[in-house]
DRENPA-3360 file (N, C-alpha, C; in nm, 2 decimals, always signed):
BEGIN
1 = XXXXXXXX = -5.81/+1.67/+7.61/-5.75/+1.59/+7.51/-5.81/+1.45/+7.51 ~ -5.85/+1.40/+7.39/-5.91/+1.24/+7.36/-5.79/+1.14/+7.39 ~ -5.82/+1.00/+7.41/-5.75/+0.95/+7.44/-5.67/+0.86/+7.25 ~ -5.74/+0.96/+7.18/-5.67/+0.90/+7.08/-5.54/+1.04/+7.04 ~ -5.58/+1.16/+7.05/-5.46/+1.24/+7.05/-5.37/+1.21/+7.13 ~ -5.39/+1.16/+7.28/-5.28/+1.17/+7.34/-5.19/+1.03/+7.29 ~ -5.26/+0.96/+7.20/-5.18/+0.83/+7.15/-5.09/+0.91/+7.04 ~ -5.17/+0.98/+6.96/-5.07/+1.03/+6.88/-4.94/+1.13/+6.90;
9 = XXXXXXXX = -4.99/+1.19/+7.01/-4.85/+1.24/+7.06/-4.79/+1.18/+7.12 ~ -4.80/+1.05/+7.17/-4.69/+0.95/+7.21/-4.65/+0.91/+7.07 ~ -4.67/+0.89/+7.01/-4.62/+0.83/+6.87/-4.54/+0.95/+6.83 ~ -4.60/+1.06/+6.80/-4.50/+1.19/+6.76/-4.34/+1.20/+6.84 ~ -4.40/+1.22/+6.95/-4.29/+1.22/+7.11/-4.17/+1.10/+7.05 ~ -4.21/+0.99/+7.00/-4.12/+0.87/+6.98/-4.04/+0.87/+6.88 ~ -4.15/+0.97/+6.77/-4.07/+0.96/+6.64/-3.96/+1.09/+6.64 ~ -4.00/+1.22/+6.68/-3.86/+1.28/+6.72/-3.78/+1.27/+6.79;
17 = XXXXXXXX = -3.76/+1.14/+6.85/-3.63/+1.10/+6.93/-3.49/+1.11/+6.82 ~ -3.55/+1.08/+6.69/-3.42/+1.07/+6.61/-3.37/+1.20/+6.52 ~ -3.46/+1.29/+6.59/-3.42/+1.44/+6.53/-3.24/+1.47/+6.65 ~ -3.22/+1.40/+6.76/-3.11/+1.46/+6.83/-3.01/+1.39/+6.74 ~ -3.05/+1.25/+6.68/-2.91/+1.24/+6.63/-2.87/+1.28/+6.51 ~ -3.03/+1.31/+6.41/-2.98/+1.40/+6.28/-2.89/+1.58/+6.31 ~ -2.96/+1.59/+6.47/-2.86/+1.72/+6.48/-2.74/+1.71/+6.51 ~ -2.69/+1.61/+6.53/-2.54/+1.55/+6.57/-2.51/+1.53/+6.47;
25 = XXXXXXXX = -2.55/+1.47/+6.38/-2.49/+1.45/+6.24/-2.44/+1.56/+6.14 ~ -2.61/+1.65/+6.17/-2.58/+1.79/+6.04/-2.47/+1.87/+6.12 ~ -2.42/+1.85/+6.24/-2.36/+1.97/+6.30/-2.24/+1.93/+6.26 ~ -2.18/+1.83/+6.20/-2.08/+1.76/+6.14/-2.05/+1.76/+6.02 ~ -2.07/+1.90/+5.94/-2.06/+1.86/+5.81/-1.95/+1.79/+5.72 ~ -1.81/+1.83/+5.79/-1.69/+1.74/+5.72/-1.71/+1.62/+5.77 ~ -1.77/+1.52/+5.81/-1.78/+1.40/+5.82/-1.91/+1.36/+5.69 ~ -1.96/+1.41/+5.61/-2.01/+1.38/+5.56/-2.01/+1.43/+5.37;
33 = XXXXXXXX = -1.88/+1.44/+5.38/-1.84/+1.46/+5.24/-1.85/+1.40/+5.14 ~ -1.93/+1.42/+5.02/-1.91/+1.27/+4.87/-1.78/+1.24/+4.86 ~ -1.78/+1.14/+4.87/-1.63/+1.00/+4.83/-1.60/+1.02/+4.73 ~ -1.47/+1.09/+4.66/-1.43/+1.12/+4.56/-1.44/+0.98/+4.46 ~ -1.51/+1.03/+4.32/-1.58/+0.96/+4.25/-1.68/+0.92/+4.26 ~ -1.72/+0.93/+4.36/-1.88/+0.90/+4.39/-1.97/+0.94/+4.30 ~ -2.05/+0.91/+4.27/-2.16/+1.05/+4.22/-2.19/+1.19/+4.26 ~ -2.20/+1.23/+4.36/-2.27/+1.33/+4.39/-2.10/+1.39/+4.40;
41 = XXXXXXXX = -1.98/+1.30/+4.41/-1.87/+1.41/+4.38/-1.89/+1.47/+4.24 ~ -1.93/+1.35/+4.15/-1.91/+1.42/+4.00/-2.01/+1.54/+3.99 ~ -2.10/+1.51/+4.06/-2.22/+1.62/+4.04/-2.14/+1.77/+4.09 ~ -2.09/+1.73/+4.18/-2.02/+1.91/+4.23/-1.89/+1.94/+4.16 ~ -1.84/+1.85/+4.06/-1.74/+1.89/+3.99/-1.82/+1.97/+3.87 ~ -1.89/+1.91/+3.83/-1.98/+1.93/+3.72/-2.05/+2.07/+3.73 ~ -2.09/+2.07/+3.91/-2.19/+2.20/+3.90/-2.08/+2.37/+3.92 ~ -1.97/+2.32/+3.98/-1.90/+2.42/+4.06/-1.89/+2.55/+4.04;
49 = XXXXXXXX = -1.95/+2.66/+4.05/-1.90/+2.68/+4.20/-2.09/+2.66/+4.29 ~ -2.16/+2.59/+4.24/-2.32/+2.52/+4.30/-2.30/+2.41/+4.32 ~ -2.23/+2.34/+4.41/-2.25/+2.22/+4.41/-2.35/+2.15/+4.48 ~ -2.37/+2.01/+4.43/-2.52/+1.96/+4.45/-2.54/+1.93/+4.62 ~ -2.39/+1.91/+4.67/-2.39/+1.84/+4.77/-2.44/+1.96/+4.92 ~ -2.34/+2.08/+4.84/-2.38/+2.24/+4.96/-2.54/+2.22/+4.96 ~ -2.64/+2.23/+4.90/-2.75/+2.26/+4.83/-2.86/+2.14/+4.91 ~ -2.79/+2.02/+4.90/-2.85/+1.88/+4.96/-2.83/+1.91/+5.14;
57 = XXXXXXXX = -2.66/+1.96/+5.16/-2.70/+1.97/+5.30/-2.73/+2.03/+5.36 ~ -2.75/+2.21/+5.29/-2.82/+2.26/+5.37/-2.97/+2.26/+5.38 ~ -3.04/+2.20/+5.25/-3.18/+2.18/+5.28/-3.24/+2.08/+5.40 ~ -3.11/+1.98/+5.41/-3.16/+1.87/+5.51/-3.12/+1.95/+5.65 ~ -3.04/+2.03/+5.66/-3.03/+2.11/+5.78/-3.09/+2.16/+5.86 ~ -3.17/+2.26/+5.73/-3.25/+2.34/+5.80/-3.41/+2.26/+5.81 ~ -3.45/+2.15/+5.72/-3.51/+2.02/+5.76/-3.50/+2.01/+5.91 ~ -3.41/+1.96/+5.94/-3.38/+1.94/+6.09/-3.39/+2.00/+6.21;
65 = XXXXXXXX = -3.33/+2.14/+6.16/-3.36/+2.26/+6.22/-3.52/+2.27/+6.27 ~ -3.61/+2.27/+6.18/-3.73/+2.33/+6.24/-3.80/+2.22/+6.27 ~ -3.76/+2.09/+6.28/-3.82/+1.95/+6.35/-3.73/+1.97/+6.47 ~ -3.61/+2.00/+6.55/-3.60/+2.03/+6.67/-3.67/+2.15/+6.68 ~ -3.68/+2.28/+6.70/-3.78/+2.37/+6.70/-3.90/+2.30/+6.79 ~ -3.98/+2.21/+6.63/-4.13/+2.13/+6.67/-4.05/+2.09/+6.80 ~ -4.00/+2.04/+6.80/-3.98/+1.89/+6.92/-3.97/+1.99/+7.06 ~ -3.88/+2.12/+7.09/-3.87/+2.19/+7.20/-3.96/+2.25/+7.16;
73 = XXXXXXXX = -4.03/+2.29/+7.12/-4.19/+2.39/+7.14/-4.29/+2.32/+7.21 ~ -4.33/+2.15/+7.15/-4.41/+2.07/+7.15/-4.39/+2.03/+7.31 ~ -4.30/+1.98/+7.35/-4.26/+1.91/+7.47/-4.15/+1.94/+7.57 ~ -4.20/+1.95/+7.66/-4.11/+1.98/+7.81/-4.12/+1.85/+7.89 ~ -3.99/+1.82/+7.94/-4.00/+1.72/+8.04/-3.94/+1.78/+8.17 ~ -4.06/+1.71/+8.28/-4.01/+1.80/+8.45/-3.97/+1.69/+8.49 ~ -3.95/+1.61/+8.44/-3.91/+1.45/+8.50/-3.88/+1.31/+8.45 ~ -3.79/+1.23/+8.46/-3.81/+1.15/+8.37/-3.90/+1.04/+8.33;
81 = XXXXXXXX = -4.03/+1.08/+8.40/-4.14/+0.97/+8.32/-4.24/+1.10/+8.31 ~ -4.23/+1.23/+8.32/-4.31/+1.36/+8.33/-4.28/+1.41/+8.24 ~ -4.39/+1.46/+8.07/-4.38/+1.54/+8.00/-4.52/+1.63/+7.94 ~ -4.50/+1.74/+7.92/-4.61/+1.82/+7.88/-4.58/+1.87/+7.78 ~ -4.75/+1.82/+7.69/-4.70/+1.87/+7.56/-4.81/+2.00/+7.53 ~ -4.74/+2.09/+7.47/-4.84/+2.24/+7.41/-4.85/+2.21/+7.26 ~ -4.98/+2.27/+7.20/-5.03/+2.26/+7.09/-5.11/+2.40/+7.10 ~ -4.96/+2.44/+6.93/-5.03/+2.62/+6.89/-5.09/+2.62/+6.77;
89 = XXXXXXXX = -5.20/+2.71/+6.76/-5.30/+2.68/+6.68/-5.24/+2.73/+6.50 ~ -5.13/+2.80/+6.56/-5.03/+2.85/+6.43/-4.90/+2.79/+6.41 ~ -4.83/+2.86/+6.49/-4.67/+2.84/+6.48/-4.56/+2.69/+6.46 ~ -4.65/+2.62/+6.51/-4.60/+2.47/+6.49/-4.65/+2.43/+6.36 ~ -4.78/+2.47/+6.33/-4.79/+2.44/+6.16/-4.66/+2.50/+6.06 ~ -4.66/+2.58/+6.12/-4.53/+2.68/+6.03/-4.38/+2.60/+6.01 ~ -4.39/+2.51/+6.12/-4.23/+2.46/+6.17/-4.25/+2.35/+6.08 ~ -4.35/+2.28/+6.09/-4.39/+2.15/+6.01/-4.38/+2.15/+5.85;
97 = XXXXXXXX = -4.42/+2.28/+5.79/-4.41/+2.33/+5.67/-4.27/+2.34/+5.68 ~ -4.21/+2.39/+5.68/-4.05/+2.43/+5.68/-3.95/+2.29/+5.67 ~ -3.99/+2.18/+5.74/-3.97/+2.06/+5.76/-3.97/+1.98/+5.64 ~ -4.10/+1.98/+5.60/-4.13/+1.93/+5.47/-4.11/+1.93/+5.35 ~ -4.08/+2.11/+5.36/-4.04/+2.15/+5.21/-3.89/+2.16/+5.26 ~ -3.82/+2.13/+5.34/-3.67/+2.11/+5.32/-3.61/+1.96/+5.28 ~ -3.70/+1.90/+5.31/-3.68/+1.75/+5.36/-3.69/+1.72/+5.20 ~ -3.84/+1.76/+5.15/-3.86/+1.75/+4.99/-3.78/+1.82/+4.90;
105 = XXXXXXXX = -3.69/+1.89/+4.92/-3.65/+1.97/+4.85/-3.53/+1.89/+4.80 ~ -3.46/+1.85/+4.97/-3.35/+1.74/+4.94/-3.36/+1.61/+4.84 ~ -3.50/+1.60/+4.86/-3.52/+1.47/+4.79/-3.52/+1.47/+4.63 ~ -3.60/+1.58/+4.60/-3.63/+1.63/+4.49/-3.47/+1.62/+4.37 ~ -3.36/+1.70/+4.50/-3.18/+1.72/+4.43/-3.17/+1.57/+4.35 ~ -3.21/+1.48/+4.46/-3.12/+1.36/+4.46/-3.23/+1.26/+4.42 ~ -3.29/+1.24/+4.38/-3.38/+1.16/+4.34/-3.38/+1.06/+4.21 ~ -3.31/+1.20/+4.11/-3.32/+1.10/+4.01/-3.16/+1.04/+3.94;
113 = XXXXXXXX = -3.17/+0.93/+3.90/-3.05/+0.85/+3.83/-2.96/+0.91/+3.71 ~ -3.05/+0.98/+3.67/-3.00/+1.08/+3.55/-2.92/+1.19/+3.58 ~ -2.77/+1.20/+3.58/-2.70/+1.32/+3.64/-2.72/+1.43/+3.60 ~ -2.77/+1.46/+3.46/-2.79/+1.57/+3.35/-2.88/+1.65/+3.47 ~ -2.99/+1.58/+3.47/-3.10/+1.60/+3.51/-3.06/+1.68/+3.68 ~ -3.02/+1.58/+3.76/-2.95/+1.62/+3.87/-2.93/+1.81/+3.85 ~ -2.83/+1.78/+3.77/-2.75/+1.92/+3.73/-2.87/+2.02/+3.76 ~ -2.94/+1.99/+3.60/-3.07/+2.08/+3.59/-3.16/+2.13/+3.71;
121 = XXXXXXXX = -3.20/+2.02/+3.79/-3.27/+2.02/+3.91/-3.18/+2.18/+4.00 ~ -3.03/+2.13/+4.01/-2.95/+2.21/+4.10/-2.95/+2.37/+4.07 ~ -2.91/+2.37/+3.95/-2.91/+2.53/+3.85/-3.05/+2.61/+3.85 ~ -3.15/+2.50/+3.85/-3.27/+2.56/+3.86/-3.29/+2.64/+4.03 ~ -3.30/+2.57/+4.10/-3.25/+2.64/+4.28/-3.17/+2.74/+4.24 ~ -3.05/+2.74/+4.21/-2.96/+2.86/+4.20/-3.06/+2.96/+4.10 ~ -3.10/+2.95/+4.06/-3.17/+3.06/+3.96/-3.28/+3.12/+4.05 ~ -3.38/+3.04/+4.12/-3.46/+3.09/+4.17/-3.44/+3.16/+4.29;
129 = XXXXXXXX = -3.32/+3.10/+4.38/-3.26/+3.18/+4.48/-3.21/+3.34/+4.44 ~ -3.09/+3.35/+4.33/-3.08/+3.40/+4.28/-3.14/+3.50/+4.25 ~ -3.29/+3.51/+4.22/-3.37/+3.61/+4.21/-3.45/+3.70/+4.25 ~ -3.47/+3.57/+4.35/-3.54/+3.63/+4.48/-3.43/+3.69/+4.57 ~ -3.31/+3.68/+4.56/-3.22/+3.77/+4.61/-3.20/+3.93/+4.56 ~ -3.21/+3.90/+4.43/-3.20/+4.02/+4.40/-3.30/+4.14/+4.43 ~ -3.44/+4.03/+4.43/-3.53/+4.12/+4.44/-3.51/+4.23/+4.55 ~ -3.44/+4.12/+4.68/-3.41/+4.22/+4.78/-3.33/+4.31/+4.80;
137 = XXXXXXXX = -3.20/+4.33/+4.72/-3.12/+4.38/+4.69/-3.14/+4.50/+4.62 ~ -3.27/+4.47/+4.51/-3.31/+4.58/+4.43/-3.39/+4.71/+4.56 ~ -3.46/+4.64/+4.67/-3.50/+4.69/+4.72/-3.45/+4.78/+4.83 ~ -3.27/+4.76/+4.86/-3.23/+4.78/+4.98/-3.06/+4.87/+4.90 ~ -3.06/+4.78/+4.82/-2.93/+4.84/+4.74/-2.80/+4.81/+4.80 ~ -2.67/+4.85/+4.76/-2.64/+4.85/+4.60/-2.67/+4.75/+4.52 ~ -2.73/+4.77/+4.38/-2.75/+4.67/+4.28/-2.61/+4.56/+4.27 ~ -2.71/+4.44/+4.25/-2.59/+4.38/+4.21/-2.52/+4.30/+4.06;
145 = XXXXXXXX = -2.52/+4.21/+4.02/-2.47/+4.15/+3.86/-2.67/+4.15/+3.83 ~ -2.58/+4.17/+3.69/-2.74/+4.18/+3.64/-2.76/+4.04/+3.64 ~ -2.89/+3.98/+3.60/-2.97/+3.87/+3.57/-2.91/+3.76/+3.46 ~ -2.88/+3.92/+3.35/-2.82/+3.79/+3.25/-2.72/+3.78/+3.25 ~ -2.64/+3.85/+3.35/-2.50/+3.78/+3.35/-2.47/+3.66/+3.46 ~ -2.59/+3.69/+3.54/-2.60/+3.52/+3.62/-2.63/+3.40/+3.53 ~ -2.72/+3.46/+3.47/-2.80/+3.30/+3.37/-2.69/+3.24/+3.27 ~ -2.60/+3.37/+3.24/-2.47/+3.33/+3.11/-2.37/+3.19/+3.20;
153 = XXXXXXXX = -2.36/+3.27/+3.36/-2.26/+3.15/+3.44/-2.37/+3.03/+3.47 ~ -2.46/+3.00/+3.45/-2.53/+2.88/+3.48/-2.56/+2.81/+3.32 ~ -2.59/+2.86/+3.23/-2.62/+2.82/+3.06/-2.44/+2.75/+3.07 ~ -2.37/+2.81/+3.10/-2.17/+2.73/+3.11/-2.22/+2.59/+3.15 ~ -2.28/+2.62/+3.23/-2.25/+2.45/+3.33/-2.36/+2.40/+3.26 ~ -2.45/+2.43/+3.21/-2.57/+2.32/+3.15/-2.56/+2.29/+3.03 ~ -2.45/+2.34/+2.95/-2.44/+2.31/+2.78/-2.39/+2.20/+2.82 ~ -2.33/+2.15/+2.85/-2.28/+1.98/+2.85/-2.36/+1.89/+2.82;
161 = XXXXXXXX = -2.47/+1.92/+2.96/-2.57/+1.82/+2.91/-2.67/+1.82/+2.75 ~ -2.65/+1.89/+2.70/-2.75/+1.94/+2.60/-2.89/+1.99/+2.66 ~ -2.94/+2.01/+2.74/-3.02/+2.07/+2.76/-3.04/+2.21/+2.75 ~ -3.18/+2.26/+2.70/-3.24/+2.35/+2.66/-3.15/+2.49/+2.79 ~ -3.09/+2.55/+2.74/-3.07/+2.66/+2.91/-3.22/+2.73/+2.95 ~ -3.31/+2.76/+2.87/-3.40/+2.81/+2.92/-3.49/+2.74/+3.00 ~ -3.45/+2.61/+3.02/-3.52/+2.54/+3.12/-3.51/+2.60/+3.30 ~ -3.37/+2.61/+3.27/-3.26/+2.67/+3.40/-3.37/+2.75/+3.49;
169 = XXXXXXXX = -3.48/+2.83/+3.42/-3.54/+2.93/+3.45/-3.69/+2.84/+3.51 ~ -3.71/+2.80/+3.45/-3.84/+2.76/+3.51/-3.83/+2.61/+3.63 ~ -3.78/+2.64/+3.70/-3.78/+2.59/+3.84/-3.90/+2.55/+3.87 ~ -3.87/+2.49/+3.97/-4.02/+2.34/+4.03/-4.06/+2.42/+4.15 ~ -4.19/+2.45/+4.21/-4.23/+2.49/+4.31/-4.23/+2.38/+4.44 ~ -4.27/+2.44/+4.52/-4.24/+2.35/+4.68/-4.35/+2.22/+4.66 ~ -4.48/+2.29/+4.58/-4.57/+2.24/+4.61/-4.52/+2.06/+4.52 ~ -4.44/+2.08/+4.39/-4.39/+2.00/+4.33/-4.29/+1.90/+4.38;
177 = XXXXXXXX = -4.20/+1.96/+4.45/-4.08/+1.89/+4.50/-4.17/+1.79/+4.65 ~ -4.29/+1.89/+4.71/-4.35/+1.78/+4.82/-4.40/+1.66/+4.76 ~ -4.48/+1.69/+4.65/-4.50/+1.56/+4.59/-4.42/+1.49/+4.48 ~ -4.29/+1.51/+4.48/-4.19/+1.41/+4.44/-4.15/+1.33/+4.54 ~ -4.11/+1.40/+4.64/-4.05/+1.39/+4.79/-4.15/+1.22/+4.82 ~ -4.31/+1.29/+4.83/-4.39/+1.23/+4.89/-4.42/+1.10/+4.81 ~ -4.42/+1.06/+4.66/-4.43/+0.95/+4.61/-4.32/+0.83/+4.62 ~ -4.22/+0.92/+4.73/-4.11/+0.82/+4.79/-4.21/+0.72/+4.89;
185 = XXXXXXXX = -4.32/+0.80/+4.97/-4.36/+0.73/+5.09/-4.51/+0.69/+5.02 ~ -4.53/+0.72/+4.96/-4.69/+0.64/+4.91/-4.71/+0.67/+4.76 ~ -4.81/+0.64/+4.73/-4.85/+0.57/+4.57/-4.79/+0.76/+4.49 ~ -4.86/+0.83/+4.48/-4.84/+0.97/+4.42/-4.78/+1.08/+4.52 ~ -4.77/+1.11/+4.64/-4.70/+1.22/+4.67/-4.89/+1.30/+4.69 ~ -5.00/+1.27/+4.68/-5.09/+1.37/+4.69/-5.14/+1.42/+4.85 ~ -5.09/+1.32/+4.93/-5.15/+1.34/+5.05/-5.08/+1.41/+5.11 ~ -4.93/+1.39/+5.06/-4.85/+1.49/+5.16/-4.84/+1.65/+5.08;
193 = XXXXXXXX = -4.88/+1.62/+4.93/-4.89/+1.79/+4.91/-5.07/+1.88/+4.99 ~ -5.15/+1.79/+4.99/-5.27/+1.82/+5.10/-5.24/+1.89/+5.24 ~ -5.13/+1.78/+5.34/-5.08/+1.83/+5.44/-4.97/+1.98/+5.38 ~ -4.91/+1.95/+5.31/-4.84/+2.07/+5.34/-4.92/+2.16/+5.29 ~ -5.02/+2.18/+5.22/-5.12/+2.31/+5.18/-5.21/+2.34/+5.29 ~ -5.24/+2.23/+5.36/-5.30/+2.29/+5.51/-5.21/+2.33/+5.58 ~ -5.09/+2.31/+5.62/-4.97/+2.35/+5.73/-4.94/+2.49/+5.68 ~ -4.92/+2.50/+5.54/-4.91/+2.64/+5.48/-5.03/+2.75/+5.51;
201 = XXXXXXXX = -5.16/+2.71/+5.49/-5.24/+2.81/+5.56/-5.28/+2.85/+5.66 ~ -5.23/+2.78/+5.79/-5.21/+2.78/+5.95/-5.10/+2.88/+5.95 ~ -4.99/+2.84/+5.85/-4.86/+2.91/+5.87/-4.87/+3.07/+5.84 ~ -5.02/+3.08/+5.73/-5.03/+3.22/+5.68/-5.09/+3.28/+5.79 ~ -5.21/+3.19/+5.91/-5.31/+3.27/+5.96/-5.41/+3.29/+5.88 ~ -5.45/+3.21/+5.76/-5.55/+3.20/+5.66/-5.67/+3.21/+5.80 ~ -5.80/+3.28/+5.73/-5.91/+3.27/+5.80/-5.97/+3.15/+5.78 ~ -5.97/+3.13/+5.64/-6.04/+2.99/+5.61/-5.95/+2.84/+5.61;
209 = XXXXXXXX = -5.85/+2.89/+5.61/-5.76/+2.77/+5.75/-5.78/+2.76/+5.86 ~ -5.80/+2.84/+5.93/-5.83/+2.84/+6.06/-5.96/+2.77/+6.10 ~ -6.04/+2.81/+6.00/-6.20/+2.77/+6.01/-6.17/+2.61/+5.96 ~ -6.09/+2.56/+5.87/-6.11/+2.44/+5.82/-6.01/+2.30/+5.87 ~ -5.91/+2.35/+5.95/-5.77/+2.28/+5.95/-5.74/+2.27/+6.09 ~ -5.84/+2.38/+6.21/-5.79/+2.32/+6.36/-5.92/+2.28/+6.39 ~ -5.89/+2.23/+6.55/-6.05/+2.23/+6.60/-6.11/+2.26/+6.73 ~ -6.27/+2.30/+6.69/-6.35/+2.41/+6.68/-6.42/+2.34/+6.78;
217 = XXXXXXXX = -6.42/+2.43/+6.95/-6.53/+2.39/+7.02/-6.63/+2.49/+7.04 ~ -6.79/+2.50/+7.00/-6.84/+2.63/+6.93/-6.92/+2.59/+7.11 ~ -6.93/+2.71/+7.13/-6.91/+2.79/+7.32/-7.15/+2.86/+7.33 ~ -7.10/+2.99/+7.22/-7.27/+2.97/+7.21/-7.27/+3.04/+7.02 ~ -7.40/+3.10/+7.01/-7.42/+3.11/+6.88/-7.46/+3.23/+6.93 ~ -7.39/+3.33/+6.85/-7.47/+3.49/+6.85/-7.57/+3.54/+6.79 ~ -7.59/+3.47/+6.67/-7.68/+3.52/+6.61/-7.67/+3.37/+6.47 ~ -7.78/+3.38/+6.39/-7.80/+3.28/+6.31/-7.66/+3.29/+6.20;
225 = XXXXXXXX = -7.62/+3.16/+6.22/-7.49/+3.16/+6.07/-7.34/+3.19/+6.22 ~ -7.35/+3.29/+6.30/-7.24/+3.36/+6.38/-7.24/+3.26/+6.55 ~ -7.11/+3.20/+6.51/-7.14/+3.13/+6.66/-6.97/+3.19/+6.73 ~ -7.00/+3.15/+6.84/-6.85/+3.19/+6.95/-6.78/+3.03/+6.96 ~ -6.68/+3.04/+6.94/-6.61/+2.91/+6.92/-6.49/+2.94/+7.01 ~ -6.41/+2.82/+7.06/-6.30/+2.75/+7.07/-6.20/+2.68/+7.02 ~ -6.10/+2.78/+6.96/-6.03/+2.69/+6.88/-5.88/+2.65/+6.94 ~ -5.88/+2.53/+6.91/-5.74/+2.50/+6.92/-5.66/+2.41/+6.79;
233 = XXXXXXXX = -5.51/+2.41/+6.86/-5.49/+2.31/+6.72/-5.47/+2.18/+6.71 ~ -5.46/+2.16/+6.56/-5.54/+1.98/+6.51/-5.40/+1.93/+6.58 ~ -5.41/+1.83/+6.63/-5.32/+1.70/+6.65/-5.35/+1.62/+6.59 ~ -5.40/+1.56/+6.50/-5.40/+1.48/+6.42/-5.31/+1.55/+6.28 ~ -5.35/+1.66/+6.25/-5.30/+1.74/+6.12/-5.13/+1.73/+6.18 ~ -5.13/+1.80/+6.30/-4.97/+1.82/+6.36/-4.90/+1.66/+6.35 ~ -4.99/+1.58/+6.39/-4.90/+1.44/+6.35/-4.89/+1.39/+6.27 ~ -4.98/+1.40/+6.22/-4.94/+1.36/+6.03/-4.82/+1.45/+5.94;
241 = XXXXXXXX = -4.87/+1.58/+5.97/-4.75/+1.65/+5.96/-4.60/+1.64/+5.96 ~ -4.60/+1.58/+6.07/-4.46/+1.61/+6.14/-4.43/+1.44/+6.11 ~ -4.48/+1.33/+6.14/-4.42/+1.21/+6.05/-4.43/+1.18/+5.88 ~ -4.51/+1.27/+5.81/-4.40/+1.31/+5.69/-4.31/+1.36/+5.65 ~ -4.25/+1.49/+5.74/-4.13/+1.50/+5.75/-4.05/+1.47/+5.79 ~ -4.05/+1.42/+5.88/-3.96/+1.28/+5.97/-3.87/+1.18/+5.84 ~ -4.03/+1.11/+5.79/-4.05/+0.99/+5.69/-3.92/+1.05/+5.55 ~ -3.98/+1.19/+5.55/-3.92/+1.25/+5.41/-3.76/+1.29/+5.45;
249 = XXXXXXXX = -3.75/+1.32/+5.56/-3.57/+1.33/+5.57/-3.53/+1.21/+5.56 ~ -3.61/+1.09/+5.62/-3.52/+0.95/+5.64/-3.52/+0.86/+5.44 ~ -3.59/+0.91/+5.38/-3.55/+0.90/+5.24/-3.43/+1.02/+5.21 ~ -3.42/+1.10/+5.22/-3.32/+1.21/+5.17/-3.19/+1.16/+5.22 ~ -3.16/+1.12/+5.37/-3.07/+1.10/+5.41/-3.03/+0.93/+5.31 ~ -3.09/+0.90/+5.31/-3.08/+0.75/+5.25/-3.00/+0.74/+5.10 ~ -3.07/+0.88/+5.04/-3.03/+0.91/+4.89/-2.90/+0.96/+4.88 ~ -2.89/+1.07/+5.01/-2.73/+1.11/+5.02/-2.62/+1.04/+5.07;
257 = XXXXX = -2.65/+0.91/+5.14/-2.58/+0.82/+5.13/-2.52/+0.73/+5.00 ~ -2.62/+0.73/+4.97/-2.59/+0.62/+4.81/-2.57/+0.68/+4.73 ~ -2.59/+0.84/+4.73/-2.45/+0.92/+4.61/-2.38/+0.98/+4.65 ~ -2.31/+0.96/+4.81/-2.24/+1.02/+4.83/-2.09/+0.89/+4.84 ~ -2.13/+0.77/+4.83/-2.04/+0.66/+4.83/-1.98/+0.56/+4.72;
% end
C-alpha cells in the first residue's frame, strides 16, 4: 500500500464514523415522522396509499445499510489504536453502488419545490417497482392485478395535478437520479454518475472493468499483447466512492428534514 492510499483510508475510516449514528437514527423510524402540515405530510396525504415519506425512508435505509456493510467489510479493529483494513477487488464496489443509488434516489424524491412534481417523481418508483414485481410473479405465480388496473390507481392520484398520466410510466433511471443526487455536490452531477458506472461494472465482474477500474501489477508477459498480472482493488475509486455516498445521504437527510418540519 502507498502512502497516499493509506491517507485515504484514513480519511474513509473517518468519514464512516457517522454511518453508526445514521443507524441509530434509521432504526428509529417513529421518531422521524413529517409534522403534520409539513410538506412531505401533504405529500403522503396526496400520494396515499405511496406515500413519499415510506419511499424517502426506506431508500435512505437501505443507503445506510450497505455503507455499514462497507464499513464492517472494510475494517477490523484488534485494538484501540489497531486497525486492518481489506480491499475486494469486487464486492465493496457493489456495496458502494447500492449506497449511492439509494442515497440518490432519496434525493431525487425530495429535491424539488414543486409538489406536483414530487408526486410525479413518487408514482413513477411505484410503477417501476410495480413491474418489476410482477415480472417476478409472472415467473413464479399466482398472477397478480393486471398492469392497467395498477396504472388506473396511480392516474387517481396524478389527475390533480394535471399532469399527463402517461408520464407515471416513464420513470428516471439510477443513472439519472445519481446525477440529480450529484449536482447537489458539484457543478452537474457528471462525476458521480462516472463513479457509479465504474462501481457498477466491478459490481457486474465486467472483464473490461476489471481491466480498467482496479489496479494491475503485471508479474511477467506470456506472450506478445498477453501478460500475467496482479490485481487488486482501486482505493482511490473505493474512496471517492464511498464519500459520494456519504456526501449524498448528508444532502437527503437535510432535504428530509426541511420537508418533514
Amino acid at each position: 500500500m502507498t502512502p497516499d492510499e493509506d491517507k485515504q483510508l484514513r480519511l474513509l475510516g473517518d468519514a464512516l464514523l457517522i454511518v453508526r449514528e445514521w443507524e441509530n437514527l434509521t432504526g428509529r423510524p417513529d421518531s422521524s415522522q413529517p409534522v403534520p402540515g409539513s410538506e412531505l405530510a401533504e405529500d403522503d396525504r396526496r400520494t396515499h396509499p405511496y406515500q413519499v415519506s415510506h419511499a424517502v425512508r426506506a431508500a435512505m435505509m437501505a443507503a445506510v445499510d450497505h455503507l455499514g456493510c462497507l464499513r464492517d467489510s472494510m475494517f477490523e479493529w484488534s485494538g484501540s489504536d489497531r486497525v486492518t483494513a481489506r480491499i475486494h477487488i469486487y464486492g465493496q464496489f457493489a456495496l458502494v453502488r447500492g449506497a449511492l443509488e439509494n442515497a440518490s434516489r432519496a434525493v431525487w424524491m425530495l429535491e424539488l419545490d414543486d409538489r406536483d412534481e414530487r408526486i410525479l417523481r413518487r408514482l413513477q418508483l411505484e410503477w417501476s417497482e410495480v413491474r418489476a414485481q410482477e415480472q417476478v410473479r409472472d415467473a413464479i405465480g399466482p398472477p397478480g392485478r393486471s398492469m392497467p388496473d395498477r396504472l388506473d390507481d396511480l392516474t387517481v392520484l396524478i389527475q390533480p395535478t394535471g399532469i399527463d398520466p402517461d408520464e407515471i410510466r416513464s420513470g428516471a433511471s439510477y443513472a439519472t437520479m445519481v446525477k440529480a443526487a450529484g449536482a447537489h455536490l458539484a457543478a452537474d452531477g457528471s462525476r458521480q454518475v462516472v463513479i457509479w458506472r465504474m462501481c457498477s461494472a466491478l459490481s457486474h465482474g465486467d472483464f473490461r472493468g476489471t481491466l480498467g477500474y482496479t489496479d494491475r501489477q503485471v508479474l511477467a508477459e506470456i506472450s506478445p499483447g498477453v501478460a500475467l498480472a496482479k490485481v487488486t482493488g482501486s482505493v482511490p475509486l473505493l474512496t471517492a466512492g464511498s464519500l459520494d455516498a456519504i456526501d449524498t445521504m448528508k444532502v437527503a437527510l437535510r432535504l428530509y428534514g426541511r420537508r418533514t418540519m
